[in-house]
TORKE-416477 format. One line per field, with one value per atom (N, C-alpha, C): residue number from 1; residue in one letter; atom name; x, z, y. Coordinates in Angstrom, 2 decimals, always signed. Example, Ala and Ser with C-alpha at 12.3 -4.5 7.8 and 13.67 -1.06 7.14 Angstrom:
paza (1,1,1,2,2,2);
drenke (a,a,a,s,s,s);
torti (N,CA,C,N,CA,C);
px (+13.19,+12.30,+13.20,+12.85,+13.67,+12.90);
pz (+7.80,+7.80,+7.80,+7.08,+7.14,+7.87);
py (-5.69,-4.50,-3.30,-2.25,-1.06,+0.03);
***
This chain:
paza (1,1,1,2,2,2,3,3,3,4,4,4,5,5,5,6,6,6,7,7,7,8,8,8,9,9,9,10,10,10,11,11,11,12,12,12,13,13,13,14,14,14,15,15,15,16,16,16,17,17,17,18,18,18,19,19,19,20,20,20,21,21,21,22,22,22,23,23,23,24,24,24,25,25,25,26,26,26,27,27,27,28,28,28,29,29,29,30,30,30,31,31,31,32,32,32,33,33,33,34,34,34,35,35,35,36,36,36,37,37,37,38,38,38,39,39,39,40,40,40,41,41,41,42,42,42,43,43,43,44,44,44,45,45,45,46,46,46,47,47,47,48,48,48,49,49,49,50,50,50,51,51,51,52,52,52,53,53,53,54,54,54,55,55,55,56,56,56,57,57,57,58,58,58,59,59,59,60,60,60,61,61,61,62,62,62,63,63,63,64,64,64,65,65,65,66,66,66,67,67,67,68,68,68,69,69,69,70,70,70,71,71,71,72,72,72,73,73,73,74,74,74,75,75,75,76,76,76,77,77,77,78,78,78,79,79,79,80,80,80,81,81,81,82,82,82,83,83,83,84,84,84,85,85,85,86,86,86,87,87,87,88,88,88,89,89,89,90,90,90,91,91,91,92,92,92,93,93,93,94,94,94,95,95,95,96,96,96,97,97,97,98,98,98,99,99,99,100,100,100,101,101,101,102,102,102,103,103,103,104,104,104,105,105,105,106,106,106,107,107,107,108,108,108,109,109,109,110,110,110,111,111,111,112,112,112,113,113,113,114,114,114,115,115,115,116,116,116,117,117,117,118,118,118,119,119,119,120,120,120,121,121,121,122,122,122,123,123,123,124,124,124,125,125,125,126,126,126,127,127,127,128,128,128,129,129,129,130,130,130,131,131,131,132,132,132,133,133,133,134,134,134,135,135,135,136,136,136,137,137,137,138,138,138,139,139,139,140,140,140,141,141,141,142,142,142,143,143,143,144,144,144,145,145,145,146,146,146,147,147,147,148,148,148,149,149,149,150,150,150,151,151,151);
drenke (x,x,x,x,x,x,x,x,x,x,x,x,x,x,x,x,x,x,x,x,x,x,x,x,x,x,x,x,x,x,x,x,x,x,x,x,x,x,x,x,x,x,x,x,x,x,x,x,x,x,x,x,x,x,x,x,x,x,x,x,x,x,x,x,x,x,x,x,x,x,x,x,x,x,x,x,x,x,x,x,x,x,x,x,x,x,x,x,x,x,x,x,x,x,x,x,x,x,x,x,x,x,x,x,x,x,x,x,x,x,x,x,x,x,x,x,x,x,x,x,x,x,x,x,x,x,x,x,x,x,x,x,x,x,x,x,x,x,x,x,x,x,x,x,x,x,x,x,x,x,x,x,x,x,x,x,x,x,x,x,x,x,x,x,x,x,x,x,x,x,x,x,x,x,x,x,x,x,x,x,x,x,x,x,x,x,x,x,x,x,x,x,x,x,x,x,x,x,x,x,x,x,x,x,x,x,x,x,x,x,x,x,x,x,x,x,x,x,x,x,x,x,x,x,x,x,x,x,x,x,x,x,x,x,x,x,x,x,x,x,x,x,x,x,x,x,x,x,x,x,x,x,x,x,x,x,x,x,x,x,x,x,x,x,x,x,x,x,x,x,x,x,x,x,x,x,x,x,x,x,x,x,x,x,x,x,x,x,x,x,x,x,x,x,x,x,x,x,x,x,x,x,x,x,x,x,x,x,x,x,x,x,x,x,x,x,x,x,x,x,x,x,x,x,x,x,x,x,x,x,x,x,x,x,x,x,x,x,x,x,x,x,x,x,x,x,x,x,x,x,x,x,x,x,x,x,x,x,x,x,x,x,x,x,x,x,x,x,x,x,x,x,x,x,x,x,x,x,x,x,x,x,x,x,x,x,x,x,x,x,x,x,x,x,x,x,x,x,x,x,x,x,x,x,x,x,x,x,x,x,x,x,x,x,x,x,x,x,x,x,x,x,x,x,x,x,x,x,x,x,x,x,x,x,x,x,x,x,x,x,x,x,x,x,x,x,x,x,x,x,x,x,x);
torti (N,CA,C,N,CA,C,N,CA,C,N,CA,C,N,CA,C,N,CA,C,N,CA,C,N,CA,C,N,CA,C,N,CA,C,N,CA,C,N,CA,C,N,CA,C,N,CA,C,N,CA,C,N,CA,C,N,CA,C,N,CA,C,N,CA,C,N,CA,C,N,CA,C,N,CA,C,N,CA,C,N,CA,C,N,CA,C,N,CA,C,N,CA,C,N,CA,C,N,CA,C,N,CA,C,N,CA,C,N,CA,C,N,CA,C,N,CA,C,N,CA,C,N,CA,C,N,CA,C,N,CA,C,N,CA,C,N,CA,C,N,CA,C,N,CA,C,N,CA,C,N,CA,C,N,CA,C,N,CA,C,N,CA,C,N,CA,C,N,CA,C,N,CA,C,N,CA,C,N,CA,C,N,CA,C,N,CA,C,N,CA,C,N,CA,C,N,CA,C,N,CA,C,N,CA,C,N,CA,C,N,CA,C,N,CA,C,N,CA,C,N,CA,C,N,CA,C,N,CA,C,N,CA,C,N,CA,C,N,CA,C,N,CA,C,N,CA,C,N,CA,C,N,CA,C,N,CA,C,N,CA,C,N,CA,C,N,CA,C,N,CA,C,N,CA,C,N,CA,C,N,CA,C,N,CA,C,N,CA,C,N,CA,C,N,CA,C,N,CA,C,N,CA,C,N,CA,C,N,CA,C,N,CA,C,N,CA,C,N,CA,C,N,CA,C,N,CA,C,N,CA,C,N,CA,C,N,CA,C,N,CA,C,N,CA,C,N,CA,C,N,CA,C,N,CA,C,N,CA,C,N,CA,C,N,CA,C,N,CA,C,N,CA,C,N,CA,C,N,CA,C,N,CA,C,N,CA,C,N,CA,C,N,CA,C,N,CA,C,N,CA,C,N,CA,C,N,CA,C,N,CA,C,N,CA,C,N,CA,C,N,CA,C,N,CA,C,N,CA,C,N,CA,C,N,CA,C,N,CA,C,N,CA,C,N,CA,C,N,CA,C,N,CA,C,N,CA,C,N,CA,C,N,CA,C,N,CA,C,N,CA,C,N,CA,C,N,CA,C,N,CA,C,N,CA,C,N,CA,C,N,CA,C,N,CA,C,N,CA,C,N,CA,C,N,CA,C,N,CA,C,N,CA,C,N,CA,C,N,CA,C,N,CA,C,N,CA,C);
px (+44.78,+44.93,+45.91,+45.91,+47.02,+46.98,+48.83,+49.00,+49.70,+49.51,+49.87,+51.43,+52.28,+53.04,+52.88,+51.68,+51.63,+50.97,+50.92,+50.25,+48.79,+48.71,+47.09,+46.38,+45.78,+45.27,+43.80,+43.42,+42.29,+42.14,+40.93,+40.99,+41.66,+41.63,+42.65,+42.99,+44.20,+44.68,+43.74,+42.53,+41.27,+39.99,+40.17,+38.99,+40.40,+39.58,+40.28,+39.88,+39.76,+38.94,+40.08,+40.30,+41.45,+40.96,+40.75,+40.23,+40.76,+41.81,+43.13,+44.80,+45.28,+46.96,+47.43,+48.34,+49.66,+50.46,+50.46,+51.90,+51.27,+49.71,+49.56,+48.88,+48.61,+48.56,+49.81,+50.65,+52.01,+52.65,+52.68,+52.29,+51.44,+51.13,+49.76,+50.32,+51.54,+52.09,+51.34,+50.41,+50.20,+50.75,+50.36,+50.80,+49.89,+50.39,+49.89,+48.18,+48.70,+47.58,+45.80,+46.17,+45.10,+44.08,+44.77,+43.77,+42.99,+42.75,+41.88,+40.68,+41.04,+39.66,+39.25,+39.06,+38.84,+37.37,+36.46,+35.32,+34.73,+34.88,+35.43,+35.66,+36.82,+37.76,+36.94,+36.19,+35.76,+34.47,+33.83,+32.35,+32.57,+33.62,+34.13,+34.18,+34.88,+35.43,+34.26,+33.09,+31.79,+31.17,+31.05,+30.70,+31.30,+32.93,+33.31,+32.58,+32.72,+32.21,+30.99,+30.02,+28.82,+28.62,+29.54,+29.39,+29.58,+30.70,+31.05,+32.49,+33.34,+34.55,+34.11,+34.97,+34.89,+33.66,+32.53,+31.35,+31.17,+30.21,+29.85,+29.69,+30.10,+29.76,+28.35,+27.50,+25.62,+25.49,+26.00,+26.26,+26.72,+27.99,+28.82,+27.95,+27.94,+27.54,+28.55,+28.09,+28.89,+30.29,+31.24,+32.63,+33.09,+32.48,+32.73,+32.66,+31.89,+31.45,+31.66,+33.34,+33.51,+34.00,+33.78,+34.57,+33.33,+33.57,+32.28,+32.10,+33.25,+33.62,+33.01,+33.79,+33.32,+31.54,+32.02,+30.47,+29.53,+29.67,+28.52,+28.38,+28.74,+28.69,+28.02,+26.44,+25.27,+25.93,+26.26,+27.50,+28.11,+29.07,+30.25,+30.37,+28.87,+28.88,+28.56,+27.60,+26.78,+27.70,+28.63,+30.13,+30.40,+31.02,+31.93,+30.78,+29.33,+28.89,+28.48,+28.58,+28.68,+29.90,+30.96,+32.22,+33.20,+32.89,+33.24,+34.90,+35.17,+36.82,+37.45,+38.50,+38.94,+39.57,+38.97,+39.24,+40.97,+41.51,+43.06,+43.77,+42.56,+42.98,+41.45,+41.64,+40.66,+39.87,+40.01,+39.11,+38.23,+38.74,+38.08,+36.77,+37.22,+36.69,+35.35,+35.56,+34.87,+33.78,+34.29,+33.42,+32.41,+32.95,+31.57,+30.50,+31.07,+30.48,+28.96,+29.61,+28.90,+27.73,+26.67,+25.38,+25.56,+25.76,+26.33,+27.15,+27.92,+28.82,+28.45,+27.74,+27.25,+26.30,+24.90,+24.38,+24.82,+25.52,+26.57,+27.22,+27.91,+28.39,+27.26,+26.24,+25.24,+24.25,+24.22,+23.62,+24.61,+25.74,+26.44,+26.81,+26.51,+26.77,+25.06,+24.31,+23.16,+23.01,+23.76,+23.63,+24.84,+25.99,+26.91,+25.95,+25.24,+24.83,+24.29,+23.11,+22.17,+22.97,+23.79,+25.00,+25.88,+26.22,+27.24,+26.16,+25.36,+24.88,+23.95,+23.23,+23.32,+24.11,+25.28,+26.96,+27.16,+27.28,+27.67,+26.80,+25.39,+24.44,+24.83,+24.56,+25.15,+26.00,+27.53,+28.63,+29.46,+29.29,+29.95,+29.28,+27.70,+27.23,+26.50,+26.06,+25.63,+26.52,+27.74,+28.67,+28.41,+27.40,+27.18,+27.86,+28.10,+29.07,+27.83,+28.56,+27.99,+28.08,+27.49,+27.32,+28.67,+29.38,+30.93,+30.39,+29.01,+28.13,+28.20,+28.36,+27.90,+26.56,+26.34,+24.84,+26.01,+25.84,+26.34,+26.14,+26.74,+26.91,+26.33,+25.13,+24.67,+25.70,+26.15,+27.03,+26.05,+26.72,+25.56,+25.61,+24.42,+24.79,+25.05,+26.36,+26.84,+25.70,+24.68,+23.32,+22.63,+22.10,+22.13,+22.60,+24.13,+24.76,+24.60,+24.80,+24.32,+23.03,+22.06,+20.91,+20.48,+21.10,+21.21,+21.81,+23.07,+23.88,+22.46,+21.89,+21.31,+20.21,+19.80,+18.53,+18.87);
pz (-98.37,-97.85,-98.72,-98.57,-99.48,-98.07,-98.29,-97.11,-97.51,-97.59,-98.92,-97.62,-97.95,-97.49,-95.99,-95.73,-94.73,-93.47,-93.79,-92.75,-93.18,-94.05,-94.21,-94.96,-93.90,-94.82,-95.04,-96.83,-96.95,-97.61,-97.98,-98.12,-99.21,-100.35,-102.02,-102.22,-102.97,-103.78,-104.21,-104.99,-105.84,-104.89,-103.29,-103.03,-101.29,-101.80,-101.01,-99.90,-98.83,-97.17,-96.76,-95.43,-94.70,-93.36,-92.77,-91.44,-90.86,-90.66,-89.71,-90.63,-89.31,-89.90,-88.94,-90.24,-89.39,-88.63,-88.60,-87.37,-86.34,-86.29,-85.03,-84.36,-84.99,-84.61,-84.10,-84.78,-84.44,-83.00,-83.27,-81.55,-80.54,-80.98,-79.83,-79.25,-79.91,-79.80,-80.27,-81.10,-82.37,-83.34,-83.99,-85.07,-86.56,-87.74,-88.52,-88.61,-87.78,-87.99,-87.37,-86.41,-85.86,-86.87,-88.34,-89.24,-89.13,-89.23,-89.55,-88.36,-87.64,-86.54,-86.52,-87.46,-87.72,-88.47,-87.80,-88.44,-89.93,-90.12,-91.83,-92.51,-92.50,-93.22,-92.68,-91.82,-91.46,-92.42,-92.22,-93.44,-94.47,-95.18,-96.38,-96.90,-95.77,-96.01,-96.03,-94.88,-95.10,-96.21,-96.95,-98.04,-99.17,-99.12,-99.95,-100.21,-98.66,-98.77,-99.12,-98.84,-99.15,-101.02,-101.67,-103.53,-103.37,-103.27,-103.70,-103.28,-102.83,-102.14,-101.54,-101.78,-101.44,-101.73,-102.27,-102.16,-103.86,-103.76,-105.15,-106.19,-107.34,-108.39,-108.73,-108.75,-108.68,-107.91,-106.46,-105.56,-105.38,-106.48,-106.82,-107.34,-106.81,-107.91,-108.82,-109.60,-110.89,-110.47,-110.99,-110.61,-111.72,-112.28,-113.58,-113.34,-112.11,-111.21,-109.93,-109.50,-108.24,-106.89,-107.58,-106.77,-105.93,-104.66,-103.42,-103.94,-104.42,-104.57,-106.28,-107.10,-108.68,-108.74,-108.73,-109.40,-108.53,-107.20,-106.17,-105.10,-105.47,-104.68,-103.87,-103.58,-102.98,-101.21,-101.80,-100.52,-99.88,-100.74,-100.63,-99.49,-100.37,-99.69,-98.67,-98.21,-97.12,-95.79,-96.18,-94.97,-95.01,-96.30,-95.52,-95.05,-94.71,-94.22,-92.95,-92.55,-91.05,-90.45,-91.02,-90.60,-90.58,-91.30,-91.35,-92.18,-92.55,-92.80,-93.65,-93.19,-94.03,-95.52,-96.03,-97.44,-97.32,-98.20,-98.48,-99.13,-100.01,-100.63,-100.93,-101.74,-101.90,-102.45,-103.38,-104.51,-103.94,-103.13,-102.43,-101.41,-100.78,-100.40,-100.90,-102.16,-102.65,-103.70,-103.91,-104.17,-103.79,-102.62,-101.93,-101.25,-101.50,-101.03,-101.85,-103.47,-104.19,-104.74,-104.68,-105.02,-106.54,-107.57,-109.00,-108.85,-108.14,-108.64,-108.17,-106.85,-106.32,-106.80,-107.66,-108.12,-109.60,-110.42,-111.27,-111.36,-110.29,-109.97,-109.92,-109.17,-108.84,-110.41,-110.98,-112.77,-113.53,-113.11,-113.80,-113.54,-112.59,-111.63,-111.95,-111.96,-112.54,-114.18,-115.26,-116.43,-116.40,-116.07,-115.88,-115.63,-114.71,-114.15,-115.20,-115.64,-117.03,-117.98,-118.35,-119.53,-118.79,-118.05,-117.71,-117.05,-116.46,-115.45,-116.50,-117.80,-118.43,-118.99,-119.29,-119.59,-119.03,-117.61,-116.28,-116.38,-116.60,-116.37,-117.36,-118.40,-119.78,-119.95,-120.00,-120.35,-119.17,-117.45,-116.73,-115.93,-115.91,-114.70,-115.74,-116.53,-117.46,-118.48,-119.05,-119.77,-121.50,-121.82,-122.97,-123.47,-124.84,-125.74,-125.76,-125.65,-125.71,-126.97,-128.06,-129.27,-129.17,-130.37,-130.34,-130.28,-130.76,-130.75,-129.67,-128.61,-127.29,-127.19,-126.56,-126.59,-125.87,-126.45,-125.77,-124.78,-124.19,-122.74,-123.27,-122.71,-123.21,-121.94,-122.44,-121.37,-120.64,-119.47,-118.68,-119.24,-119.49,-120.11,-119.06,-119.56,-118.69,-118.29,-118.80,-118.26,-116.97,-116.90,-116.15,-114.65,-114.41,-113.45,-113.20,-114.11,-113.51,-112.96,-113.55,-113.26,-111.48,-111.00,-109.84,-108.72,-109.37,-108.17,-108.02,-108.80,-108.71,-107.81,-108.19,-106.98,-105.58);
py (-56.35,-55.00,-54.22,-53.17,-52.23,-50.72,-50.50,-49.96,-48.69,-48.03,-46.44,-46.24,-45.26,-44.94,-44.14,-43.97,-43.05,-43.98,-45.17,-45.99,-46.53,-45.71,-45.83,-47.50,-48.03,-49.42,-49.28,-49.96,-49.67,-51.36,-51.49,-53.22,-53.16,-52.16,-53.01,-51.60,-51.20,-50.43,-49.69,-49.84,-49.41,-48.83,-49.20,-48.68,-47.79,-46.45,-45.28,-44.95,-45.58,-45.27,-46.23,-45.35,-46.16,-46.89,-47.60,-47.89,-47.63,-47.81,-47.73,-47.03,-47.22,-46.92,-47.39,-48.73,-49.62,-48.77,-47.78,-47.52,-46.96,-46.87,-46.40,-47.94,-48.74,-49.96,-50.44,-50.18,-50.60,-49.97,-48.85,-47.95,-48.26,-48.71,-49.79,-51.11,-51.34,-52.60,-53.66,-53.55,-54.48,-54.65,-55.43,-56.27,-55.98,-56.17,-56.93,-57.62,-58.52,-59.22,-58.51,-57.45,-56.93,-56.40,-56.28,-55.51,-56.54,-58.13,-59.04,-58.62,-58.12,-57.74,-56.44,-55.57,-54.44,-55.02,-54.59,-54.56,-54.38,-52.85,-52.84,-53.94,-54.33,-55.33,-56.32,-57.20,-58.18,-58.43,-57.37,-57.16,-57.30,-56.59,-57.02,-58.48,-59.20,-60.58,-61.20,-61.34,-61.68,-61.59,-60.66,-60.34,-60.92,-61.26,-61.73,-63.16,-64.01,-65.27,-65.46,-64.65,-64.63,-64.46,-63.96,-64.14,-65.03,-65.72,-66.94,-67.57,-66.69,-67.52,-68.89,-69.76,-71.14,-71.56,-71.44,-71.92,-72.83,-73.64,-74.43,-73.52,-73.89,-73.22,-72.35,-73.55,-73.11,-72.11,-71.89,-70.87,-69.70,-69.52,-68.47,-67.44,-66.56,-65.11,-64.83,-63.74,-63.43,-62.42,-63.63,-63.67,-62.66,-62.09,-61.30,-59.97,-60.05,-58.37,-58.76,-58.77,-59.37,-58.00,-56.92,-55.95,-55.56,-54.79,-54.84,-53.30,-52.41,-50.95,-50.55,-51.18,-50.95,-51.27,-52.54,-53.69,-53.66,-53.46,-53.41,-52.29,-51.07,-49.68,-49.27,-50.04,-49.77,-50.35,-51.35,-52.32,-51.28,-51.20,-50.47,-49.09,-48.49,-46.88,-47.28,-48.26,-48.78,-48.81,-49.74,-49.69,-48.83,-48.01,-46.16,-45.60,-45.11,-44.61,-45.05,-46.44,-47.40,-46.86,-47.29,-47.28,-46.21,-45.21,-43.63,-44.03,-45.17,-45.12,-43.92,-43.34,-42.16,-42.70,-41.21,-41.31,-40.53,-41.09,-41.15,-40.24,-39.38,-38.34,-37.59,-36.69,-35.14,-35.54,-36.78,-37.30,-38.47,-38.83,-39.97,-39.56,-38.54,-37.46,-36.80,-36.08,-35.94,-36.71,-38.12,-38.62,-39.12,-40.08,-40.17,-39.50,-37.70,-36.65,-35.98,-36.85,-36.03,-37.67,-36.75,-37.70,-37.73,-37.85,-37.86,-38.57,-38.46,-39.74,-40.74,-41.09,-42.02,-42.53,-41.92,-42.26,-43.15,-42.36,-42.99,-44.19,-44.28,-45.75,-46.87,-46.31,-47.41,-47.75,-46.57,-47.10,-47.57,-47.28,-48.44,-49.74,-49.91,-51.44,-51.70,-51.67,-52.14,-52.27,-51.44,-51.76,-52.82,-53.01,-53.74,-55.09,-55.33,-56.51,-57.20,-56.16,-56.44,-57.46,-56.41,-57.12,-58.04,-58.18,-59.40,-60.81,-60.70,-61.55,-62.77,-62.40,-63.39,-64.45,-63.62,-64.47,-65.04,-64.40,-65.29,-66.87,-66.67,-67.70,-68.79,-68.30,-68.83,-70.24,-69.09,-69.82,-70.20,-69.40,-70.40,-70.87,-70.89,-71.98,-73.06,-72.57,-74.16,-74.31,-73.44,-74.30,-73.84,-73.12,-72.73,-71.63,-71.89,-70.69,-69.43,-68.31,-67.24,-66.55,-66.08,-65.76,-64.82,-64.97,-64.01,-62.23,-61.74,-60.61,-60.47,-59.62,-59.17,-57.95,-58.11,-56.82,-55.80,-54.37,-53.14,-52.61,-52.43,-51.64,-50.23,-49.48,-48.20,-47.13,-46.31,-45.46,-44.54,-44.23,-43.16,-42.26,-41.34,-39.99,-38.84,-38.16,-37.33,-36.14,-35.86,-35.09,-36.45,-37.18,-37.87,-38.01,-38.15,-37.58,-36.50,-35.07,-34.06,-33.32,-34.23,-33.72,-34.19,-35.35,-35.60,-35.44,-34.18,-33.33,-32.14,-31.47,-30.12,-30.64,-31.87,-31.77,-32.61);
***
């Protein structure tokens, strides 16, 4: 969890929706520990276990694209739009507001996959060296994103 100065807890530093706020939990005469039963935060953790926390190697998804927010956004938006958790600031706000960026994230977490998820296969579930050459990451083109706010 990461708990900004104003009370606000969101699951990590990096992803900006708050579920709650410790001090009005705390005003409730809770605790701490009540975030673990916050739904939000519970899905998350499901999700975590479901890549690969604690699980066999062969089992693990690619630990290389482990974030639910960066690497897997389709997730991600899926809960803030279940769970309504507030965004923390203007930008947070507005991002998940705007279909460009959302779309954005999600072509890049799919070219990301492309390029990492053979590696992953590769060199840490069967153990093979991966050529020191990497294939390039092609960047989104900034027409791209915009062409998917206008429509």
């Amino acid at each position: 969890f990461y708990i900004n100065w104003n009370g606000d807890v969101t699951p990590c530093v990096f992803i900006p929706y708050a579920a709650t706020n410790i001090y009005e939990i705390y005003e409730r005469g809770g605790t701490i520990m009540d975030l673990m039963e916050i739904d939000f935060f519970k899905e998350i953790r499901e999700w975590q276990k479901s890549y690969g926390y604690k699980t066999k190697p062969q089992d693990t998804k690619n630990l290389i694209l482990p974030c639910p927010h960066r690497d897997h956004f389709e997730f991600m938006r899926g809960l803030i739009e279940r769970y309504k958790p507030k965004p923390i600031n203007i930008e947070a706000e507005q991002a998940i507001r705007d279909p460009g960026y959302c779309q954005g994230l999600v072509q890049y977490n799919r070219a990301c996959a492309a390029l990492l998820d053979p590696i992953w296969e590769r060199e840490y579930l069967r153990g093979q060296k991966v050529s020191d050459e990497l294939p390039k990451l092609e960047p989104v083109a900034q027409a791209q994103c915009s062409d998917t706010r206008a429509g």
